[in-house]
C-alpha positions as CSV (number, residue, x, y, z in Angstrom):
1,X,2.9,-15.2,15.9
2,X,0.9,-13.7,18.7
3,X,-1.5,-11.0,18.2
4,X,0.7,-7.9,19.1
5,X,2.9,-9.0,16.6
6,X,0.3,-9.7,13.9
7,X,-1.2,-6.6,14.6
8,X,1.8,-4.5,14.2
9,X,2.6,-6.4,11.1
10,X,-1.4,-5.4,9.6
11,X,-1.1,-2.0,11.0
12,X,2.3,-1.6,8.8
13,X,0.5,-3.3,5.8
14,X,-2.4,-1.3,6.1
15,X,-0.5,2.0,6.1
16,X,1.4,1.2,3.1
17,X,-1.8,0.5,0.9
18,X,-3.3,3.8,2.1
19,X,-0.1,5.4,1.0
20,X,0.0,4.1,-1.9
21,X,-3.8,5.0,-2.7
22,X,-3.2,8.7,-1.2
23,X,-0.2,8.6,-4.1
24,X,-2.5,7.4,-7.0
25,X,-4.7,10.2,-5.7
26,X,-2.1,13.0,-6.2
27,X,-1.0,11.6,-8.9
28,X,-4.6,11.6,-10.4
29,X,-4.9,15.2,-9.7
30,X,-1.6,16.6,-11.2
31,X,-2.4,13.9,-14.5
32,X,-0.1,11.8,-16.6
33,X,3.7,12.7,-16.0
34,X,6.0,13.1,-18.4
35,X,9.6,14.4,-17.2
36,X,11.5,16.7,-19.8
37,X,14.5,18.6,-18.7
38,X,12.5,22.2,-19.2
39,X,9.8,20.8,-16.9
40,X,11.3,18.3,-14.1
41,X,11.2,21.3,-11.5
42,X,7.9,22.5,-11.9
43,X,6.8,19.1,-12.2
44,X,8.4,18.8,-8.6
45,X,6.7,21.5,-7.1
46,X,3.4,20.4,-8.4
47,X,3.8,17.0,-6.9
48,X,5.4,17.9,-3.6
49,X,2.2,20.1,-2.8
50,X,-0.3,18.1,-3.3
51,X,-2.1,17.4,0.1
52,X,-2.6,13.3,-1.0
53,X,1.5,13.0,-2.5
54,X,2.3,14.2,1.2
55,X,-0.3,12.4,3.5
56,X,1.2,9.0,1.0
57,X,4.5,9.9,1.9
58,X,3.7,10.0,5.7
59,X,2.0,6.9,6.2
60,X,4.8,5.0,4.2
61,X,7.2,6.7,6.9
62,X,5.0,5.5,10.1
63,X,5.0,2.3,7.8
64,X,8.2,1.6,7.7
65,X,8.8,1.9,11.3
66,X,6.0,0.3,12.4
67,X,6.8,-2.8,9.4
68,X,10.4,-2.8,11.5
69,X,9.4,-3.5,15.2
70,X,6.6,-6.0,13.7
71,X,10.0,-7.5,12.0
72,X,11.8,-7.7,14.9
73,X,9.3,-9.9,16.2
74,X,8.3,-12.7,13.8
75,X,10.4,-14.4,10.9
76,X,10.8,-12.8,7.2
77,X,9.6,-15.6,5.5
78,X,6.0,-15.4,7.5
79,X,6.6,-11.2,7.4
80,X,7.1,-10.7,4.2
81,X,4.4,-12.9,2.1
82,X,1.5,-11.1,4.5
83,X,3.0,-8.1,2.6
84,X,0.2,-9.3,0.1
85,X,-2.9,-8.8,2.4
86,X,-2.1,-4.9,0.8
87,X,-2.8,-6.2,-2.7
88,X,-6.3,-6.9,-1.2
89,X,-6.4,-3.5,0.6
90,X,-5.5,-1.7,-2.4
91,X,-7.5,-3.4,-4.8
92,X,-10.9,-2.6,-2.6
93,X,-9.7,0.8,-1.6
94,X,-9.2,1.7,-5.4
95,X,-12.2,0.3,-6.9
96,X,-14.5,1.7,-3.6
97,X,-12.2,5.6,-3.0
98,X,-10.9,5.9,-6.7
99,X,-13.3,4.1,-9.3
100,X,-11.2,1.9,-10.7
101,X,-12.6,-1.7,-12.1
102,X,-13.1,-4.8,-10.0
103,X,-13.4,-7.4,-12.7
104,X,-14.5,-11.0,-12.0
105,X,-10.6,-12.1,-12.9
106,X,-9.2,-9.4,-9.9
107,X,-11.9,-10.8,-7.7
108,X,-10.5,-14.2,-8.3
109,X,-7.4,-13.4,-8.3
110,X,-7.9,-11.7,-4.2
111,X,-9.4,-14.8,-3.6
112,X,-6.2,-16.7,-4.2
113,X,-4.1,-14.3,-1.9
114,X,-6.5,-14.8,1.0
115,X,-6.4,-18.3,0.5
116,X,-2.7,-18.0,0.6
117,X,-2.5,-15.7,3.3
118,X,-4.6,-17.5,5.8
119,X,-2.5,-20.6,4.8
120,X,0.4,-18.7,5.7
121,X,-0.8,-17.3,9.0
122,X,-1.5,-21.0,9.9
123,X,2.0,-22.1,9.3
């Protein structure tokens, strides 16, 4: 894999995890969803406006095409396990942007990805 490819492939990771943190960050401001039939509209609306739900739902757009001409370029089964460089990604991002916990065990466990990761890249 040469580094244009690569580097569409990170780009297209990368956007994805920041979608998926700009998500939790909507989510977080509209609080725990619970769909009834008297309030799925409403519940809708809220969502739909919230800068972060929007800004999530563009980068996963850009992701996706960006995730398709890396694709084009290198095999799935080398495309698809780097797919877990987000879990990394999100994991700091959440723990630095959002607050959440980094526990010894998650550290451990991003250690084992990388190792995997970098094993895959070698491949």
């Amino acid at each position: 894999m040469n580094i244009g490819t690569f580097g569409f492939i990170l780009v297209g990771i990368f956007l994805n995890a920041i979608a998926q943190l700009l998500l939790k960050k909507g989510t977080n401001a509209v609080g725990a969803i619970h769909l009834t039939a008297e309030n799925w509209f409403s519940i809708g609306v809220q969502l739909a406006t919230q800068l972060p739900i929007i800004g999530g739902l563009t980068c996963y757009v850009i992701s996706v095409v960006v995730w398709i001409i890396g694709l084009s370029r290198v095999d799935v089964t080398i495309a698809y396990p780097l797919l877990s460089i987000g879990y990394i990604v999100n994991a700091i991002g959440a723990w630095y942007f959002l607050g959440e916990m980094m526990s010894l065990q998650r550290m451990l466990a991003i250690g084992v990805i990388i190792i995997g990761v970098a094993l895959l890249v070698k491949s």
